[in-house]
LUMROLO-481840 format. One record per residue: residue in three letters; x, y, z of N, C-alpha, C in turn. Coordinates in steps of 0.1 Angstrom, whole numbers, plus 5000, padded with zeros to 4 digits. Example, Ala and Ser with C-alpha at 12.3 -4.5 7.8 and 13.67 -1.06 7.14 Angstrom:
BEGIN
ALA513249435078512349555078513249675078 SER512849785071513749895071512950005079 
//
This chain:
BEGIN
UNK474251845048475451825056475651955065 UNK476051965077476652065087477752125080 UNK477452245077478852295070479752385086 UNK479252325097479652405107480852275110 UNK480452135108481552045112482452005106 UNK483552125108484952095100485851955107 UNK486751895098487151805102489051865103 UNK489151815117488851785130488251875134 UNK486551845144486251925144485151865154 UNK484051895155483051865166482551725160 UNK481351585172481451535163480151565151 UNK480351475140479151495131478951345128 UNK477151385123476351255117475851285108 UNK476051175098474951155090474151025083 UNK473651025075472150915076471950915065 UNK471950805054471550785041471350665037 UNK470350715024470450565020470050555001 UNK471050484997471250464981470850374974 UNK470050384963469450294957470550224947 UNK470650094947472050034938471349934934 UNK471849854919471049774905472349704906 UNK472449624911473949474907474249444892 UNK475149434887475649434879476449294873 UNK476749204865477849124864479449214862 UNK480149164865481349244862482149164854 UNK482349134842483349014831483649144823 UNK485749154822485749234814485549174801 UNK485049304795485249234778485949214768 UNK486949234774488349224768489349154780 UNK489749034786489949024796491649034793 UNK492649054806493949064804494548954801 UNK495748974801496448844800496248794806 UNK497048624804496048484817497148454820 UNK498448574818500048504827499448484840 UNK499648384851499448424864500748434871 UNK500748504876502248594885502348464896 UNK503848444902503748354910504148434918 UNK503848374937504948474945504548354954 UNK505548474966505548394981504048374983 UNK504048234988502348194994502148275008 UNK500848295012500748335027501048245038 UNK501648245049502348185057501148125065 UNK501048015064499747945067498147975066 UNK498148025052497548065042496247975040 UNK496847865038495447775035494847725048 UNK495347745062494447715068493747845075 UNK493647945071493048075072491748005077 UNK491048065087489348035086488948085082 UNK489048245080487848285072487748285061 UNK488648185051488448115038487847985043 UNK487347915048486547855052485147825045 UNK484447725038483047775032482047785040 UNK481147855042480347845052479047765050 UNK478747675060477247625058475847735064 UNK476047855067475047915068475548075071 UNK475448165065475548305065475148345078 UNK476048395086475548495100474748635099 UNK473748705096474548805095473948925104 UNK474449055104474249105115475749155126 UNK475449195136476549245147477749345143 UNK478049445150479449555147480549455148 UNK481549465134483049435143483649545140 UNK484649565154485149665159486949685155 UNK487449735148488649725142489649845149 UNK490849855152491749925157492449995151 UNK492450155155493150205143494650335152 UNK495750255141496650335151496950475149 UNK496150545141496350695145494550715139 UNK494850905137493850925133493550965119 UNK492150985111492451045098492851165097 UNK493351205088493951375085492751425082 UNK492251355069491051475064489951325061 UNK489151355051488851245044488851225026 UNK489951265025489751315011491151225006 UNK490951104996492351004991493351094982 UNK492951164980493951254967495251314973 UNK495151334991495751354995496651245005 UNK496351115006496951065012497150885006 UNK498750885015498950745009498450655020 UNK498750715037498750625045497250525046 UNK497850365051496650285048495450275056 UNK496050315069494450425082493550445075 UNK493550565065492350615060491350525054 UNK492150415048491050315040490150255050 UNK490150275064489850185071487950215074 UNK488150405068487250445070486650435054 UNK487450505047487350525030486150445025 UNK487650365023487450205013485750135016 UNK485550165029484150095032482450205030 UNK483050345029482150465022482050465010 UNK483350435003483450504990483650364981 UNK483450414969483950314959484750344948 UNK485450264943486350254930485650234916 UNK486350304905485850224890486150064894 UNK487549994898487949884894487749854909 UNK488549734915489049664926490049554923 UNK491349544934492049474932491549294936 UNK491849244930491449094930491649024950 UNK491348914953491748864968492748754958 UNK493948844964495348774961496248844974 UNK497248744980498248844987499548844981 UNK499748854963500348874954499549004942 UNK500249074937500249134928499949104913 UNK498649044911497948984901496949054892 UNK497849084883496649174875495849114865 UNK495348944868494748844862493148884872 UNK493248904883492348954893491949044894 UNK491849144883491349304888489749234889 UNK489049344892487449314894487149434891 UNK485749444884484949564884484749604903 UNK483949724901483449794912482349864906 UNK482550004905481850074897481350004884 UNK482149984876482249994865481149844861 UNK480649794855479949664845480849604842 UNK481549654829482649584826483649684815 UNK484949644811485549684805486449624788 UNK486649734782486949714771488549744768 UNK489349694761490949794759490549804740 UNK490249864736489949914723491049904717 UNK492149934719493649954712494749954726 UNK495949994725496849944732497050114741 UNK496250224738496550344743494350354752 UNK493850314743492350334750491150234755 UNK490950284768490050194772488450254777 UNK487850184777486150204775485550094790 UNK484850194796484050104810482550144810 UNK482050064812480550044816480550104825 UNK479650164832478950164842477850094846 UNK478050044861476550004866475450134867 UNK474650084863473450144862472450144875 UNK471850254880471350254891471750274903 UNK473250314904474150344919473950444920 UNK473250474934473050624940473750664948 UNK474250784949474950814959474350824975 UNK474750844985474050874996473150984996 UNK472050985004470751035002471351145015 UNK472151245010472551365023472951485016 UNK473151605019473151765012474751695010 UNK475451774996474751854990474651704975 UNK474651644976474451514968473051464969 UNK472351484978470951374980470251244970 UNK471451164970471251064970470751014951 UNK471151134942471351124933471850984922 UNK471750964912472650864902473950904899 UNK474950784900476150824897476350774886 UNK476850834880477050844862478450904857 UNK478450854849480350854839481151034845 UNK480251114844480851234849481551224861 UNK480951164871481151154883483151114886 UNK482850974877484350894879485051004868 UNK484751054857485751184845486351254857 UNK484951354868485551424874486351404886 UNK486651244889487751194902488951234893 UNK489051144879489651114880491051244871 UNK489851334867490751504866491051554873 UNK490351544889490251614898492451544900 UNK491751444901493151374907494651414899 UNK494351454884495651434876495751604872 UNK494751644872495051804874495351914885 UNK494551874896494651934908496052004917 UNK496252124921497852144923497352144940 UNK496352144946495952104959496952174967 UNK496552314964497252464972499052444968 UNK499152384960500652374956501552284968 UNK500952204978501252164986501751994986 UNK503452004985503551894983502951754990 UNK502251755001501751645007500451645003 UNK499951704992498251684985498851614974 UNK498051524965498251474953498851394953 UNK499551304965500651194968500351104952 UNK498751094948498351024941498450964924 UNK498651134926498451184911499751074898 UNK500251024902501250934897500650854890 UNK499250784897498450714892497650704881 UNK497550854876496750914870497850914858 UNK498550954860499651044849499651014837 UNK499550854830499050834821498350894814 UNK497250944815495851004809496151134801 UNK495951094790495851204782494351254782 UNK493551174783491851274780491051154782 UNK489751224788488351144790487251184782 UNK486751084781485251094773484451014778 UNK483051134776481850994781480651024774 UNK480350924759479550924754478650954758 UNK478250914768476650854774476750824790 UNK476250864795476050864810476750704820 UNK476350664812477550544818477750474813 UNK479250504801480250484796481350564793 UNK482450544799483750634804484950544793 UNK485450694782486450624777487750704780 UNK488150634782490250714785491150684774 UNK491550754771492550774761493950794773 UNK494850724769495750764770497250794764 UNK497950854769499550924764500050874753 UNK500350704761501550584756500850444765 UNK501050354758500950224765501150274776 UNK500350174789500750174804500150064810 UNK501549944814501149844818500449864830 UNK500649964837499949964852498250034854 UNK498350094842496750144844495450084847 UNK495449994844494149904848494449864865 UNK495749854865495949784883495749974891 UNK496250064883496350194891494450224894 UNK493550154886492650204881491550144895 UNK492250014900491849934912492449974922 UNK493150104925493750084933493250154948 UNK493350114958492450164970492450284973 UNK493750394965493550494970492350594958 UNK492150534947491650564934489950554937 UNK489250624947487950644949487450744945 UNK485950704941485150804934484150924946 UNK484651094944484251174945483151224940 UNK482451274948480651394940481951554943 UNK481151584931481751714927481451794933 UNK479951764940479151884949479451894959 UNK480451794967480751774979481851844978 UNK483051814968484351874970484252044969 UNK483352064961482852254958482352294967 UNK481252174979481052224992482452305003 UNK483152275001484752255012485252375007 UNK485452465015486152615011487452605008 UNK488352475009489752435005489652354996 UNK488552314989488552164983489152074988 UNK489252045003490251915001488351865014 UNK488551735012487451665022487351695036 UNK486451765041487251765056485951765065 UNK484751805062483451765072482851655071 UNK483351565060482351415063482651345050 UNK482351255049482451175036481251105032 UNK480751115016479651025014480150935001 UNK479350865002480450794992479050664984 UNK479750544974478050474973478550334978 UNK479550354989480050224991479050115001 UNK479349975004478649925012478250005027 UNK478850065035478650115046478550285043 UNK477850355054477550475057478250545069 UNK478950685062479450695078478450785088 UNK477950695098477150755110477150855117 UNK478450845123479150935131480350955133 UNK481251055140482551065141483151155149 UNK484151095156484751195169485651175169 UNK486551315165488251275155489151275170 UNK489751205170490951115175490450995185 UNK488750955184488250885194487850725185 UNK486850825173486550685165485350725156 UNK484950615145484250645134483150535135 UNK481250555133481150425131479750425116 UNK479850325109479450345102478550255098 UNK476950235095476150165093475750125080 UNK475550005081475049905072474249965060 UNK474550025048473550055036472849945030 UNK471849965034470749805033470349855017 UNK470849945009470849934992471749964985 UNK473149894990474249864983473849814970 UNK474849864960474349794949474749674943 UNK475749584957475449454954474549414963 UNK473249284957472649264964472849184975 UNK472249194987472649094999473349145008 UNK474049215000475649295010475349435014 UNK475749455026477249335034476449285046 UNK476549205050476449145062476349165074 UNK477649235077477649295089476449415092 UNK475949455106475249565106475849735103 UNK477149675113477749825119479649755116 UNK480049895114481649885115482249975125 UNK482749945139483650055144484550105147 UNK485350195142486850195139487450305153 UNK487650235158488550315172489950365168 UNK490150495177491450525175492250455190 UNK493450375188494750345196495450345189 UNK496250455197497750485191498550385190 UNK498450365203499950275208499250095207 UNK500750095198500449935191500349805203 UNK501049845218500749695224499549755235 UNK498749895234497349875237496149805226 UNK496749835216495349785208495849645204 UNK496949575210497249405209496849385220 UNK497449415228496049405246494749405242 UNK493649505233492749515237492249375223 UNK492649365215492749235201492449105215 UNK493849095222493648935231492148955238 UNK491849115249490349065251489549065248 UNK489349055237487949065229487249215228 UNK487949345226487849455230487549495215 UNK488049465207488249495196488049305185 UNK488349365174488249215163489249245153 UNK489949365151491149375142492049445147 UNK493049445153494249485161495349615149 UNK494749585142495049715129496849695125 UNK497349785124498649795115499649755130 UNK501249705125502249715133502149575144 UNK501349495137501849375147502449315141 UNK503249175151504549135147504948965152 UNK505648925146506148785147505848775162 UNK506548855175505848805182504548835192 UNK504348905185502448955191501648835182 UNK502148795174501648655163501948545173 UNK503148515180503448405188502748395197 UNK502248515202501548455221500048465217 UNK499748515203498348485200498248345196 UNK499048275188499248135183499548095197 UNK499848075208500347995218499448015228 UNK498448125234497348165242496148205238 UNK495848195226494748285222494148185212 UNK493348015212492947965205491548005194 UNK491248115202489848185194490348285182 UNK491348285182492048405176492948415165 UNK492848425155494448415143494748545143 UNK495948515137496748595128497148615119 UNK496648615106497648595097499048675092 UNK500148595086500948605079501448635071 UNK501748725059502048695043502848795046 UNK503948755031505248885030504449015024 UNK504649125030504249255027504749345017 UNK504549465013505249545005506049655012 UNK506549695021507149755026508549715030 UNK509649755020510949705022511849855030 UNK512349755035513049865048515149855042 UNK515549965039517049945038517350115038 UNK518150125031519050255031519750355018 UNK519150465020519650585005521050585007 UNK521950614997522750714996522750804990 UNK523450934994523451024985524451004980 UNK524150994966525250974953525851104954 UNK525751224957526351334954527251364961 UNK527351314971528751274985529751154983 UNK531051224985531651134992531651065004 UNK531750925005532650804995531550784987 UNK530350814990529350754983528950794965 UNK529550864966529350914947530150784941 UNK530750724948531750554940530850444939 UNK530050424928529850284928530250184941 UNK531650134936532550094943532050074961 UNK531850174966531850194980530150164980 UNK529350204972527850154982527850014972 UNK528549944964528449794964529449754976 UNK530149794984530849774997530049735007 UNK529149805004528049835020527049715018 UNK527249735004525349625002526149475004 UNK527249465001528349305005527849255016 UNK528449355024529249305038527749365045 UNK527149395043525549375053525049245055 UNK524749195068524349075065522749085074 UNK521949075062520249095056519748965071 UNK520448845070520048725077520048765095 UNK520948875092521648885109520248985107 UNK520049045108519049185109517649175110 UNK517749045102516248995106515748935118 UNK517248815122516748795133516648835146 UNK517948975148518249065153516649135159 UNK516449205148515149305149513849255146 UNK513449105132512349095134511948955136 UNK512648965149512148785156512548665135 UNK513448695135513448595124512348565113 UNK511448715115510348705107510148795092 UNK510548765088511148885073511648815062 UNK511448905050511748825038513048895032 UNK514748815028514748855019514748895006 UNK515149005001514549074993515949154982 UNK515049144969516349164962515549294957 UNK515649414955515249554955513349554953 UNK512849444947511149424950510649294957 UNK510149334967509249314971508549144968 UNK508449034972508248904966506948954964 UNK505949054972504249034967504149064954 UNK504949164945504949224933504749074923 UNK505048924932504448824919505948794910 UNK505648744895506648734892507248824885 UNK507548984888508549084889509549054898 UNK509548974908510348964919510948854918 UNK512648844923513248734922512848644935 UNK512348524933511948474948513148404959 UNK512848424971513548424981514848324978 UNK513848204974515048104976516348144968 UNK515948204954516948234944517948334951 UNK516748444957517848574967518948514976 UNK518548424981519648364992521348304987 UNK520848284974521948254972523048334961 UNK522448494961523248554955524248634964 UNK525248734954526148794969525648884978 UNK525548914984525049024994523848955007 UNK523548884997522448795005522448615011 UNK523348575009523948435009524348445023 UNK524648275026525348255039526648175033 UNK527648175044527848245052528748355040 UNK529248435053529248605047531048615041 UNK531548505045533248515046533548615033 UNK532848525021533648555005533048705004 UNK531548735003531048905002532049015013 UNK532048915025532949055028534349075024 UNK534948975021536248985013536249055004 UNK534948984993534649124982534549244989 UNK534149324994533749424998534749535004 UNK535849405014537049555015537949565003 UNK538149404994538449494979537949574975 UNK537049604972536149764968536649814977 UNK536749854987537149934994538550024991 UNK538949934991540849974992540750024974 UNK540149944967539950014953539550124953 UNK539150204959537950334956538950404965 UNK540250374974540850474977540250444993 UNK539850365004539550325016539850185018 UNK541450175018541350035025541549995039 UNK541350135047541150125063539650155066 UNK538850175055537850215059537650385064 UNK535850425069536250565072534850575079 UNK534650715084533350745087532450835083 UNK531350825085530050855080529150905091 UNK528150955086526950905093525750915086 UNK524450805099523450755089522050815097 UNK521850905091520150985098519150855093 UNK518750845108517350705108516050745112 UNK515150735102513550775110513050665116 UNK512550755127512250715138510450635135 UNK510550525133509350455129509950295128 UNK508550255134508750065138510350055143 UNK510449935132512049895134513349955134 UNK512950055126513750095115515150165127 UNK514750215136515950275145517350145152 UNK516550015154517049885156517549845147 UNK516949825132518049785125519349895122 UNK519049985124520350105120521750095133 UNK520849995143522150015151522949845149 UNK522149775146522749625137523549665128 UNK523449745119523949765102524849815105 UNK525349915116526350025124527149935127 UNK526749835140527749735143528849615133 UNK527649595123528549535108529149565102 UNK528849695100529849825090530949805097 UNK531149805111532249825121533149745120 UNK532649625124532949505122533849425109 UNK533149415099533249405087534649495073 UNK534149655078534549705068535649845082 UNK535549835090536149935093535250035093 UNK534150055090533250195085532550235103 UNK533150295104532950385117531350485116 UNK529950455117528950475117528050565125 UNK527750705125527250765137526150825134 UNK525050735140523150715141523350845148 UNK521550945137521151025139520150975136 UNK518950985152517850935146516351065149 UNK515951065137515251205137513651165138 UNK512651235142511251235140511051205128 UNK509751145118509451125109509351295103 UNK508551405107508851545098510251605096 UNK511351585106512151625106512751555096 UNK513051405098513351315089513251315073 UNK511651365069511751405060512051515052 UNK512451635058512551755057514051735054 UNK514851695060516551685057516751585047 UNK516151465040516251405032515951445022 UNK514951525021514151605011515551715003 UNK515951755015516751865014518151785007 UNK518451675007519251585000520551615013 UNK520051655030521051665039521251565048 UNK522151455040522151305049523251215036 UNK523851195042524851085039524150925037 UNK524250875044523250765041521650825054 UNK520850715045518950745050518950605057 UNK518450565067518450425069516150475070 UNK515550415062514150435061513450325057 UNK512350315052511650235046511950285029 UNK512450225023512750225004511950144997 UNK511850194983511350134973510050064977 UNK509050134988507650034990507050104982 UNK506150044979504650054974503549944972 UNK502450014972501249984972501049834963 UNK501849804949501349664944502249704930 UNK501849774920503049764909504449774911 UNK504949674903506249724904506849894898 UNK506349854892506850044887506350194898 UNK506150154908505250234921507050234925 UNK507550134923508950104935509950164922 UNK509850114916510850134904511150254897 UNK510050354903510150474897510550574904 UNK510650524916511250634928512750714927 UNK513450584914514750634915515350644900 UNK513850654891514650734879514950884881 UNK515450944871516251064873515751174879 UNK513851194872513351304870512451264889 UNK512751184894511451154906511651274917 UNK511151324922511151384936511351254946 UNK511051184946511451084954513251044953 UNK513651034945515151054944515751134949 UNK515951114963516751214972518051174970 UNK518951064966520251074966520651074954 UNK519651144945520551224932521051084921 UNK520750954924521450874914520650934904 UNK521350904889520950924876521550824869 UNK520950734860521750654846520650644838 UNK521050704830520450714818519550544819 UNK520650454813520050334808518850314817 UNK519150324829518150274842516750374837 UNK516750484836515950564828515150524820 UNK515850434809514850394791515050284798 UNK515150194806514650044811513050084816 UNK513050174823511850174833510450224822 UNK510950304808510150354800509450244795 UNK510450154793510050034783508949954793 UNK509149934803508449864815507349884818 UNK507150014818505850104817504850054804 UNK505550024795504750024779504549854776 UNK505349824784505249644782503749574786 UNK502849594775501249534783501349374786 UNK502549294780503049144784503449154794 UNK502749054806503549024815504648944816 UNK504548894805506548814807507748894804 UNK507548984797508149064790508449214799 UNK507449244803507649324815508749264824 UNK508649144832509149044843510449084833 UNK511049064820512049044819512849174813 UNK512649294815512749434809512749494828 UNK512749474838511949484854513649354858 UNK514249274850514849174857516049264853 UNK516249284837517349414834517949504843 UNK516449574846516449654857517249674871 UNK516849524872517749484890519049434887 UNK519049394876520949364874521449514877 UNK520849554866521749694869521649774880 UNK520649754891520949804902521849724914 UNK522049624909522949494916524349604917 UNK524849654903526049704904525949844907 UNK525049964908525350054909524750124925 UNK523650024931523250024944523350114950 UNK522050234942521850334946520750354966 UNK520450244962520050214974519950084980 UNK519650004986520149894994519449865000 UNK518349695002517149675006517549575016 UNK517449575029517549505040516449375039 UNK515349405039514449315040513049365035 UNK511749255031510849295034509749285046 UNK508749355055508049335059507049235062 UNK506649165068505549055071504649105072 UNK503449155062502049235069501349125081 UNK500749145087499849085098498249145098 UNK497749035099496049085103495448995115 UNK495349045121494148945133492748935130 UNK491948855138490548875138490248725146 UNK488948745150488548585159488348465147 UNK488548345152488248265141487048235142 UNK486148275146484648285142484348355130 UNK485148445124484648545120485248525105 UNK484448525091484948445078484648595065 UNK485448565055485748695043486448715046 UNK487248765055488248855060489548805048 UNK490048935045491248915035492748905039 UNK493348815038494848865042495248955028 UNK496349065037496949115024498149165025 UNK498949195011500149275009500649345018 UNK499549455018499549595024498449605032 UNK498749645042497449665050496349765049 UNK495249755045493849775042493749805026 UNK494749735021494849735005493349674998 UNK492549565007491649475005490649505013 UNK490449605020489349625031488149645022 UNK488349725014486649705006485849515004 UNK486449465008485849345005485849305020 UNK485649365033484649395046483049385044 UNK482549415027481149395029480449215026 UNK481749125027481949005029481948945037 UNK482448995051482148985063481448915071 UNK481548795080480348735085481148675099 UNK480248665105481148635118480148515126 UNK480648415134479548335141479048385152 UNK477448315155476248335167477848385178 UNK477648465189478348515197479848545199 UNK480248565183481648685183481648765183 UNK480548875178480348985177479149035189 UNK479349165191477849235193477049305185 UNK475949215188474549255179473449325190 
//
């Protein structure tokens, strides 16, 4: 490897190729067989590229859109879903998450691993496939990957203080669990952990949870990834020229056999979301990437017959902090005021073309942790019409010592919708409650630099998202979180979320996680407007292709990929 091409940095190439031995993947101990129910994908079943195919294409680049650029190449440091676009298709995981656009941990899948064992209710034991080589490039050349390899991701990840710098180790959450690793024998990895942890097997699939060579990260004078990535994934990365684009060729000895399909992957950088929907309609591209919307979905569905989009409810719920530590907002009383007299229905159609779910503090993809829509509509805060909640609401008001109402103000980051809904929510408050509302809408660093700082009265942001567990969302606002910027604390809410964690029953979880949202019904430390509609495009020639949750949550399953005689360039 060029130790001269730092990232960002001139461009670089490299060239390998890994010897890989296929595997069956059946755990041996399989999970529970609850199956989680959720929102279906919004014309889901007639997706084409679930389609069976009567003859495999294979061959040609498809060209995917990416709206910014990578930071480094290294997951330990990052949550955003960009990076996977390159990652996910280099690198590989012990597990992978199932093709569900629900939160199903009936569907994990090996990766790495052969298969797996849960020994007792604290330790688990994985196989490794045998015969996965890493890429054939300095300082790795193309070596066997073996139990050490995945020990040292996954220490690297739970130990690492990554210069002490809060934006390294976003990850480490995942990990936390782990009390200790062992590995008998070169591929077999056993973990011990702390206490029960319902989420570890789903944390253990999860896209940001990629396996590192040690020799690579010891290559980097910061340890963090930053001249290239090798990885033993389906694809190779070729080349790269940071803010222009990444492309990455076909490893014809992946170690599943056959795969993948495609030749080449090329991931372009466009910033701006209605150039790379322009360049999606002319066939410029084949994945139009993050931030499209109900209606960049309409004029594709009404002009563009070669072309889908799909639909499913996402994990990114958009609403608003308070800081508990401020008045009015230290009163119960006053932020169940606010969560009343919001009306969730108006805001959707306001800001997202009538296209949004909603949402009672999770997320419907979380499966059945989540109360489903139809049930949400008819509770208070969320119901039509609005007459009786807002009645409730200036009683609380005038209770808490505000029955003219008062003012405030609500710092908004500046990202997608979120500045549009803040001036809706402003108008209702107005409207509604008397509450006189004055938008401060800041840059996303700045934004988070004063939040952080706990200097904001109400946050109008994206809340309580994540990646697929519920406990990812649910943990943001126990006592001890850094993510807790408006200081709520209750104990109980505290030993609910303990118990949640340790619950390996998924029904039992669902109902220890339902506890949970009662008690945030009354004390509404934060307040969820709606959830997000993820979107994916691609031509309907072109079949594997995953809809999902989160966007590039599923992109490792790109080495599935097949597209028909003249969609692509070959």
């Amino acid at each position: 490897m060029d130790r001269r091409a730092r990232f960002p940095g001139q461009r670089w190439a490299v060239f390998a190729v890994i010897l890989g031995l296929a595997a069956a993947c059946v755990p041996a101990a399989p999970p529970s067989t609850a199956k989680p129910a959720g929102s279906a994908a919004s014309g889901q079943t007639s997706d084409p590229a679930a389609a069976a195919p009567e003859k495999i294409v294979r061959g040609g680049t498809f060209v995917i859109g990416m709206h910014g650029d990578l930071v480094n190449f290294d997951v330990v440091t990052q949550t955003a879903a960009l990076h996977l676009s390159v990652m996910s298709l280099v690198q590989s995981g012990l597990m992978k998450w199932g093709k569900s656009t629900v939160v199903d941990p009936t569907k994990l899948a090996c990766d790495l691993c052969e298969s797996w064992t849960q020994i007792d209710p604290t330790t688990y034991e994985f196989k490794l496939r045998q015969g996965v080589r890493w890429h054939n490039v300095p300082p790795v050349n193309g070596r066997e990957l073996v139990a050490d390899d995945v020990k040292y991701t996954l220490e690297r990840l739970k130990t690492g203080n990554f210069r002490n710098d809060p934006r390294f180790g976003r990850n480490q959450s995942k990990v936390a669990s782990i009390e200790s690793i062992e590995t008998p024998d070169k591929y077999t990895l056993r973990v011990k952990l702390k206490a029960p942890d319902a989420a570890f097997l789903w944390h253990m699939g999860d896209p940001f949870v990629l396996i590192v060579a040690r020799e690579q990260v010891e290559a980097e004078s910061d340890g963090i990834l930053q001249s290239g990535l090798v990885g033993t994934g389906p694809f190779i990365l070729k080349e790269f020229t940071p803010k222009v684009g990444y492309t990455l060729v076909r490893n014809p000895d992946y170690f599943q056999p056959g795969l993948p399909y495609l030749d080449a992957v090329e991931v372009r950088v466009i910033m701006d979301n209605t150039t790379r929907a322009n360049a999606f309609r002319a066939k410029e591209i084949h994945d139009p990437g993050m931030f499209m919307d109900a209606e960049k979905k309409r004029i594709i569905d009404r002009s563009h017959p070669d072309l889908f989009m799909g639909e499913v409810p996402g994990m990114t719920t958009a609403g608003i902090y308070f800081n508990t530590t401020r008045p009015p907002f230290d009163d119960a009383r006053v932020r169940r005021a606010i969560n009343l007299a919001i009306d969730r229905q108006g805001i959707i159609d306001a800001t997202r073309f009538g296209h949004a779910v909603l949402t009672r503090w999770l997320s419907p993809s979380v499966g059945i942790y989540a109360t489903p829509e139809n049930e949400v509509a008819k509770l208070p805060g969320y119901r039509q019409p609005k007459d009786q909640d807002v009645a409730t609401a200036r009683r609380l008001l005038a209770e808490a010592g505000y029955p003219n109402g008062f003012s405030t103000e609500l710092k908004v980051i500046r990202s997608a919708n979120i500045p549009a809904d803040a001036e809706v929510i402003a108008e209702q408050l107005r409207r509604n409650l008397n509450v006189e509302v004055k938008l401060v809408v800041l840059e996303r660093a700045v934004h988070a630099k004063e939040t952080q700082a706990g200097n904001y009265a109400m946050s109008a942001e994206y809340t309580l998202s994540s990646a697929g567990d519920p406990g990812e969302a649910l943990g943001q606002i126990v006592s001890t979180s850094g993510a807790n910027t408006g200081q709520w604390k209750n104990a109980r809410y505290d030993e609910l979320y303990a118990q949640q964690q340790a619950a390996l029953d998924p029904q039992e979880r669902a109902r220890i996680i339902g506890q949970m949202m009662d008690l945030l019904d009354e004390e509404v430390p934060v307040l969820i407007t709606y959830t997000d509609n993820n979107y994916r495009g691609y031509p309907k020639g072109c079949h594997g292709i995953q809809q999902e949750h989160r966007y590039n949550v599923l992109i490792r399953y790109m080495s599935e990929v097949w597209c028909d005689e003249g969609v692509l360039r070959r």
